[in-house]
C-alpha positions in Angstrom: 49.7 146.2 -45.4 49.1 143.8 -47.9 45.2 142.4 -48.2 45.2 138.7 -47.9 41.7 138.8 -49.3 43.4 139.8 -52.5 45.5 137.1 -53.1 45.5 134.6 -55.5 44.6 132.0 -55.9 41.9 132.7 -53.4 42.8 131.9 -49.5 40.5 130.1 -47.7 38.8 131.4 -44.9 37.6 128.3 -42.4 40.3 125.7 -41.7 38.7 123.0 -43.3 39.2 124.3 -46.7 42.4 125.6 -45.6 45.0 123.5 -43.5 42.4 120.1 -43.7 41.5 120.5 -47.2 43.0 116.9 -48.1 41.5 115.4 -45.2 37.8 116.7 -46.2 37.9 116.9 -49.8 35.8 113.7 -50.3 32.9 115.6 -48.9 33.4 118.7 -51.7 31.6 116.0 -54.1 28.5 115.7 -51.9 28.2 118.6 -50.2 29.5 121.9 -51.6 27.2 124.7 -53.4 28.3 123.3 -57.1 27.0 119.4 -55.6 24.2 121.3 -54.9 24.0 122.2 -58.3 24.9 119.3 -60.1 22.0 117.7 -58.2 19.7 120.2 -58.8 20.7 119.6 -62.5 20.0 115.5 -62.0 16.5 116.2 -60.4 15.7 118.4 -63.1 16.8 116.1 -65.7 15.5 113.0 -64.4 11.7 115.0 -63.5 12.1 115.8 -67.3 12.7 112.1 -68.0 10.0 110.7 -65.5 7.6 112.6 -67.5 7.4 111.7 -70.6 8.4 107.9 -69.9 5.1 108.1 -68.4 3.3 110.3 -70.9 2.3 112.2 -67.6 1.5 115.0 -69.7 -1.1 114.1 -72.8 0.6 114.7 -76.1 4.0 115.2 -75.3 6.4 112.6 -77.2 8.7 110.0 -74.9 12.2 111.1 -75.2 14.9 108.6 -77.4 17.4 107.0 -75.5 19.9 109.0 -77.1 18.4 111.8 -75.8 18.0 110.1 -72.2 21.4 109.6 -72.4 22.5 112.6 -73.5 21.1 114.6 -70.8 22.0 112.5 -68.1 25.6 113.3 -69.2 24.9 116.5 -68.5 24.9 115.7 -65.3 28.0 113.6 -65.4 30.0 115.6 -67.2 29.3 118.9 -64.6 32.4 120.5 -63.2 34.0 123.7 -63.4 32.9 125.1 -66.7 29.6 124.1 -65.9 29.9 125.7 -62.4 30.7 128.9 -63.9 28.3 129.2 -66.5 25.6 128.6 -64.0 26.8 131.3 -61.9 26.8 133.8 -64.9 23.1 132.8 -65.4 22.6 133.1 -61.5 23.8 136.4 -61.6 21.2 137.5 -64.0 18.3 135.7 -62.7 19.2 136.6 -58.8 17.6 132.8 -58.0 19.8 129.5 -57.9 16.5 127.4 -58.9 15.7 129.2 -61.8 19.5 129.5 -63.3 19.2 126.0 -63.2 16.3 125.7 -65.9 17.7 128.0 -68.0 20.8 126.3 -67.7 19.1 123.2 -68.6 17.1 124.4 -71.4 19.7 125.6 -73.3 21.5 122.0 -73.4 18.0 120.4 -74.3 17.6 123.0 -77.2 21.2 121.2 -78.9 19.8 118.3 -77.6 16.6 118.4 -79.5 16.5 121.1 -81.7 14.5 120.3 -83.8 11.3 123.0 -83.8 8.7 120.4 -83.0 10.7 120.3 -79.9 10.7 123.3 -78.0 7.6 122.6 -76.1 10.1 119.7 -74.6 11.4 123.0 -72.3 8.4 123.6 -70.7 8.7 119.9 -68.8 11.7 121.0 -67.3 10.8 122.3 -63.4 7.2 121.7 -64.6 4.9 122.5 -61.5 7.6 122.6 -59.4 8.1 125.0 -56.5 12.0 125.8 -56.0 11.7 123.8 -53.1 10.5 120.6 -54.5 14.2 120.7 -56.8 15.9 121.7 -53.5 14.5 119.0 -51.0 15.5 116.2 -53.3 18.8 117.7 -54.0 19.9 117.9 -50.4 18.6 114.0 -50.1 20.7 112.8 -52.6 23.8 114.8 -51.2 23.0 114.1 -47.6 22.6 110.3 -48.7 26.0 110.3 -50.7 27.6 111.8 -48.1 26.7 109.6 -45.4 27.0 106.3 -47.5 30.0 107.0 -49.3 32.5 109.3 -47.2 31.5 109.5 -43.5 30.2 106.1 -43.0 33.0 104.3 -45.0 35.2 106.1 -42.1 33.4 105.9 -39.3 33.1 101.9 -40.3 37.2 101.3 -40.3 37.4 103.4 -37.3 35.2 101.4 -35.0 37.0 98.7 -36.9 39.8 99.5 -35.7 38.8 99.9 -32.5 37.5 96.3 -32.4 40.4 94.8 -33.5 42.6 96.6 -30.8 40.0 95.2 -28.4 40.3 91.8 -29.3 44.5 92.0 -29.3 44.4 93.2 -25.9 41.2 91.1 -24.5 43.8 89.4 -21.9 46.0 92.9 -20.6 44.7 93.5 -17.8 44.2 96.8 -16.6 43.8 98.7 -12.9 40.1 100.5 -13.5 39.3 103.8 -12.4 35.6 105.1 -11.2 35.8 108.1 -10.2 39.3 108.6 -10.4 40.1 106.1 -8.0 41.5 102.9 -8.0 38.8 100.0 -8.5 37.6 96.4 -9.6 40.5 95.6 -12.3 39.4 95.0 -15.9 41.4 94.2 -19.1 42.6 97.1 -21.9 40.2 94.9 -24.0 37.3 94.9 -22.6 37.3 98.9 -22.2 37.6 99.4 -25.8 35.5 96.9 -26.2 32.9 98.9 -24.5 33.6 102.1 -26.5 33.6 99.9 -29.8 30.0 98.5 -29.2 28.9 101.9 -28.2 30.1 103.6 -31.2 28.7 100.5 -33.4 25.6 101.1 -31.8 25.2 104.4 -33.9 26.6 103.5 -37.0 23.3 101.0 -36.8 21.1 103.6 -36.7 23.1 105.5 -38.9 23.1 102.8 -41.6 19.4 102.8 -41.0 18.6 106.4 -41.6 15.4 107.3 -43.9 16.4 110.1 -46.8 12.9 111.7 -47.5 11.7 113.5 -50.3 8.7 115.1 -52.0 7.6 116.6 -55.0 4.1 118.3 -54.7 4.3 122.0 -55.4 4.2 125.3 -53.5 2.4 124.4 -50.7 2.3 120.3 -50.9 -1.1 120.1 -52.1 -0.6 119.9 -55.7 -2.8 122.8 -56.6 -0.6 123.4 -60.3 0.1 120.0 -60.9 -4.3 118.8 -60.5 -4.8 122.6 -62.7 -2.7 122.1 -65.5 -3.0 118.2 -65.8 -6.4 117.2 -64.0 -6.5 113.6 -65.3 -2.8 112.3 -63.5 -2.7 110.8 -60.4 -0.3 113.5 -59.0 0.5 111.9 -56.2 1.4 108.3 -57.6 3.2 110.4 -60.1 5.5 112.4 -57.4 6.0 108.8 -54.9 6.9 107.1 -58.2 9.7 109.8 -59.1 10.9 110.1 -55.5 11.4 106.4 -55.5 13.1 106.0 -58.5 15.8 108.7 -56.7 16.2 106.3 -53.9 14.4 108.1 -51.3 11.8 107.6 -49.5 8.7 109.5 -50.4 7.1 112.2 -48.0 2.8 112.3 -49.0 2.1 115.3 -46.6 3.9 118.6 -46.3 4.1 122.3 -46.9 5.6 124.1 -49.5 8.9 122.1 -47.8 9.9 118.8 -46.9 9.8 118.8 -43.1 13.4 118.0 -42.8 12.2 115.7 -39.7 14.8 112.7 -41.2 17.6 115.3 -41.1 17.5 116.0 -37.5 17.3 112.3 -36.8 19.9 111.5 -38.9 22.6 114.3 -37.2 21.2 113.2 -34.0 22.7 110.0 -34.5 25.7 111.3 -35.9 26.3 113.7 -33.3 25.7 110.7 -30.7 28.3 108.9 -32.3 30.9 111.8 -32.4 30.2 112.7 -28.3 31.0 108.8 -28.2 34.1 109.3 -29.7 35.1 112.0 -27.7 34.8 110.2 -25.1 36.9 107.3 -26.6 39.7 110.5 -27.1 39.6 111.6 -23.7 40.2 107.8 -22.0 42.8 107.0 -24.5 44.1 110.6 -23.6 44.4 109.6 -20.1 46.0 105.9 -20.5 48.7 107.8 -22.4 49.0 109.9 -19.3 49.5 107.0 -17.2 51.8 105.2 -19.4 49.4 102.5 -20.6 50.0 103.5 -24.1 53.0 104.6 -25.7 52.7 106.8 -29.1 56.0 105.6 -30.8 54.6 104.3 -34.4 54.5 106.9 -37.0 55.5 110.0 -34.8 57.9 111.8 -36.5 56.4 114.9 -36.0 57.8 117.1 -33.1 56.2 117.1 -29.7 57.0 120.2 -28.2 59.2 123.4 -29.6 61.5 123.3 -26.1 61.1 119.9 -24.4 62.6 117.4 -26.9 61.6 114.1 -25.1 57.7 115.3 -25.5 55.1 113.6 -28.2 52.0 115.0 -27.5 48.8 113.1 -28.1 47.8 115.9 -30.6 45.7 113.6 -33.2 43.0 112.7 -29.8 43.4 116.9 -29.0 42.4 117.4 -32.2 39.5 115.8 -32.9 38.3 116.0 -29.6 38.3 119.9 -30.5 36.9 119.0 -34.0 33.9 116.6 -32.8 32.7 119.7 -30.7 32.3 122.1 -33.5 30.5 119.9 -35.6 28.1 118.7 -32.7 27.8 122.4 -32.1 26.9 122.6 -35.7 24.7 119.2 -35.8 22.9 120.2 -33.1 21.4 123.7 -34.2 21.0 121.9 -37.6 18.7 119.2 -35.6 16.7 121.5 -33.8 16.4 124.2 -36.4 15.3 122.3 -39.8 11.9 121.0 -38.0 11.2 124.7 -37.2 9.4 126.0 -39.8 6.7 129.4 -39.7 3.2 128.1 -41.5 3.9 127.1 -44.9 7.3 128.0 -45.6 10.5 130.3 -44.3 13.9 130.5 -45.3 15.7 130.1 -42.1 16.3 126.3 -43.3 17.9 127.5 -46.7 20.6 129.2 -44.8 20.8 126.4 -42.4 21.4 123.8 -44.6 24.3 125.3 -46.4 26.2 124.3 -43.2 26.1 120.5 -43.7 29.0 119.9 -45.2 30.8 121.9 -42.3 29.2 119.6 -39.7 29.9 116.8 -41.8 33.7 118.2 -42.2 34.5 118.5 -38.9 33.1 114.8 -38.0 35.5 113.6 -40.9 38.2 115.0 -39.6 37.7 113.6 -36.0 37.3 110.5 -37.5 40.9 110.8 -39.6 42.7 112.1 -36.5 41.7 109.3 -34.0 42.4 106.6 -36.8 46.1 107.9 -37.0 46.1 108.3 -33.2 45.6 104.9 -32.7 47.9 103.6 -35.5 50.5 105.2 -33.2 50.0 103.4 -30.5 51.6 100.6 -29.0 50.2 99.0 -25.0 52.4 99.2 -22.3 51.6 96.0 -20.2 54.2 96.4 -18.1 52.8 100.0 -17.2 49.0 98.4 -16.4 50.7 95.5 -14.7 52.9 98.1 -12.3 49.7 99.9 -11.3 48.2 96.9 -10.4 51.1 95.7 -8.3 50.5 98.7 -6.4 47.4 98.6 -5.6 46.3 94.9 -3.7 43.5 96.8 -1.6 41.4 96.3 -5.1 41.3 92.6 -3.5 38.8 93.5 -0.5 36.2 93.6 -3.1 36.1 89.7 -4.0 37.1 88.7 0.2 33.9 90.9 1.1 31.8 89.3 -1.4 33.1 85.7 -0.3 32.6 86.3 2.9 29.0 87.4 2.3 28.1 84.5 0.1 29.2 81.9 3.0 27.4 83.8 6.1 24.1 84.0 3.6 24.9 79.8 3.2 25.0 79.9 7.5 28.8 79.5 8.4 29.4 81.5 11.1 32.0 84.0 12.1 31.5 85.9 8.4 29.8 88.7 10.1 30.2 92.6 9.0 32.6 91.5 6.2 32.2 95.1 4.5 32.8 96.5 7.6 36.1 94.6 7.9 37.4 95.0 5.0 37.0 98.4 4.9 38.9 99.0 8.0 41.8 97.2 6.2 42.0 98.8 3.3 40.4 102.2 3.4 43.0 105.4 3.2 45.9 102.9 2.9 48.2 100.6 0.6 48.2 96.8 1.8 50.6 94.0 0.4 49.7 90.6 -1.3 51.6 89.5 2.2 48.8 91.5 4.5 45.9 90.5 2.5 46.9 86.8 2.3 47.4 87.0 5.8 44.1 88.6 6.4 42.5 86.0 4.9 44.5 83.2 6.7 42.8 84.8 9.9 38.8 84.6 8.6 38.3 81.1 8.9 37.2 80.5 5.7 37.1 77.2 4.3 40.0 75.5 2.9 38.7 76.0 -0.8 37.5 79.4 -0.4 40.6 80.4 1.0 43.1 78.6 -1.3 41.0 80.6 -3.9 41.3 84.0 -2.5 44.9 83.9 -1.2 45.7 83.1 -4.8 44.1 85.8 -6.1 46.3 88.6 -7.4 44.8 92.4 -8.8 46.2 91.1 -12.3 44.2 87.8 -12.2 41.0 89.6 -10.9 39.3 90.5 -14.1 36.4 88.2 -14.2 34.9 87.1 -16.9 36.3 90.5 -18.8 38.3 88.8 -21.5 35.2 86.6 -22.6 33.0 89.9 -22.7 34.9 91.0 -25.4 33.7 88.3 -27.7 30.4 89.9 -27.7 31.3 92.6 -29.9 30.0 92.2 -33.0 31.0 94.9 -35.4 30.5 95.3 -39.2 33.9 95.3 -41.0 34.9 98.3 -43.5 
């Protein structure tokens, strides 16, 4: 037999960069091991930079801005050639951190050749502990990731969501607590429910702090005061760390505590359990014929039952957003473990992100083409309501109660009545307007109630959809 592990090019071994790899490849730019890379690279470079701009180090000369520039477009111009010369070094050196400063200083020695120059070399990963590259690195692709792919998503999503929500503020729809029929609603409101709760988390999301530091091999800055006693380390490192757009962490050991990260996939994994459950009611509405999938579904539902279309995109990523909560959630509870002042059980850990982060995206992608298949089936909610008039002893009982508590008589045990009416059995409009006839209600009250229909008990439903307020994409 053939060995698939031998075939080129290469076949990939997880789904995502198999059978999704369109769906996720946004994320490759963030989060892969050559984004990695390429940020190490831009820390380095821009450490290098920070520096001599601010003649940190007495006697070393400020770099020209051709020379800023110049290796800055190292950084910019990284890709595959760059990828694989760094893995050649990497091979040789048998550490990812220190490939990257070689790699570096041989495109500052064509940069500035010049022999007064090569002291310029020993700036780059000056007093810096592998993990004060690393830390930053996963900051910047963490905070690239989130701001630029997921978010962007998860924004038209819930968007979309919204807008549903508003279009279909008015159906109105036979709810269902615990399984059972109950107190009608609208279509609307319900997804306006899941749209505020997802919003909610895109909030904090938007929110989230991206920490860094920069303060040597066990956050004290013992090389940093040693070689350069007359800098104000610290203002030096919270200056840098700014300029990066991160926030700056004063006190840790040799790593950055990695406290932001679990917060951060705590949110996002609240967000994705929100969405599955958003998958599993529109699930069941399709089920019941409250949504048909007829937009965009030329795909075929089933290999022997041709009427079939399946509601695979919601099966999909309802499978999807567990594997990457799985993934979030070890991430979470892991990367704020850490033994004394440094392991390596969070190196490992992180090289996972971009797995949690692909699986999310790929939730997110099949729910948005779920929906855009759908169309409501009013007729469908309006049938089920039709069917079910014993949702009306609800607002009699509640009359009924309101009047005795105001002293007319002969509203006693209205519960009590009402449940022996409807409990365990399927009344008309006829018997409940004929049950009320019998109450002695007042004229108003029972105008009110006999006219009363389970479609036209909703509430105040369609108006509670105009509190959504969500951020458009």
């Amino acid at each position: 037999m053939a060995s698939l592990a031998d075939a080129t090019p290469p076949i990939a071994l997880g789904a995502l960069d198999g059978r999704y790899r369109a769906v996720i490849a946004p994320l490759v730019d963030h989060l892969s091991e050559p984004a990695l890379n390429r940020e190490r690279v831009h820390v380095e470079v821009e450490w290098l930079i920070w520096l001599t701009d601010h003649a940190v180090v007495p006697g070393v000369r400020t770099l020209t801005p051709g020379e800023r520039a110049a290796l800055r477009q190292v950084v910019t111009d990284f890709g595959a050639a760059e990828v694989a010369e760094l893995g050649e070094i990497e091979r040789e050196t048998q550490h990812d951190v220190k490939a990257v400063e070689y790699f570096l200083k041989r495109r500052l020695s064509a940069i500035a050749p010049a022999e007064a120059d090569r002291g310029l070399a020993e700036l780059i990963h000056f007093c810096c502990t592998s993990e004060d590259v690393n830390n930053l690195s996963y900051a910047l692709m963490v905070k690239g990731a989130v701001t630029q792919v997921w978010l962007p998503r998860a924004t038209a999503l819930v968007s979309t969501v919204a807008a549903m929500a508003h279009d279909l503020r008015d159906v109105p729809l036979l709810a269902h607590t615990h399984g059972q029929p109950a107190t009608p609603t609208t279509m609307g409101k319900e997804l306006a429910v899941l749209a505020h709760r997802l919003e909610r988390q895109l909030r904090r999301v938007r929110r989230a702090d991206y920490l860094g530091k920069l303060n040597g091999a066990t956050g004290t800055f013992g090389a940093h005061v040693a070689a350069v006693p007359d800098a104000d380390w610290p203002e030096v490192s919270r200056g840098f760390v700014e300029s990066l757009g991160l926030q700056w962490n004063p006190l840790t050991t040799q790593i950055e505590s990695h406290d932001w990260q679990a917060e951060l996939y705590a949110d996002l994994a609240r967000f994705n359990r929100v969405l599955h459950n958003l998958c599993t009611d529109v699930w069941t509405y399709i089920s019941m014929g409250y949504f048909a999938q007829v937009r965009g579904q030329g795909t075929v539902g089933s290999s022997t039952m041709p009427h079939k279309v399946n509601p695979i995109r919601f099966e999909n990523a309802e499978a999807n957003l567990e594997v990457s909560n799985a993934l979030l959630d070890v991430l979470a509870s892991t990367l704020v473990q850490s033994r004394l002042q440094r392991d390596l059980t969070d190196s490992s850990m992180q090289r996972n992100i971009g797995t949690a982060f692909g699986h999310s995206l790929l939730a997110i992608d099949n729910v948005s083409r779920g929906l855009a298949g759908l169309d409501a089936v009013p007729e469908a909610m309006a049938a089920d309501l039709d069917a079910n008039w014993e949702v009306l002893g609800e607002p009699v009982q509640s009359a009924m109660r309101a009047l005795g508590a105001q002293g007319v008589s002969g509203m006693e045990n209205p519960y009590e009545r009402l449940k022996e009416l409807t409990r365990g059995r399927r009344i008309s409009g006829a018997d409940l307007r004929e049950f009320v006839a019998g109450l002695g209600l007042p004229d108003d009250v029972a105008k009110r109630l006999c006219e009363l229909t389970p479609a036209t008990y909703v509430g105040a439903a369609p108006r509670l959809v105009d509190f959504l307020d969500v951020e458009s994409d």
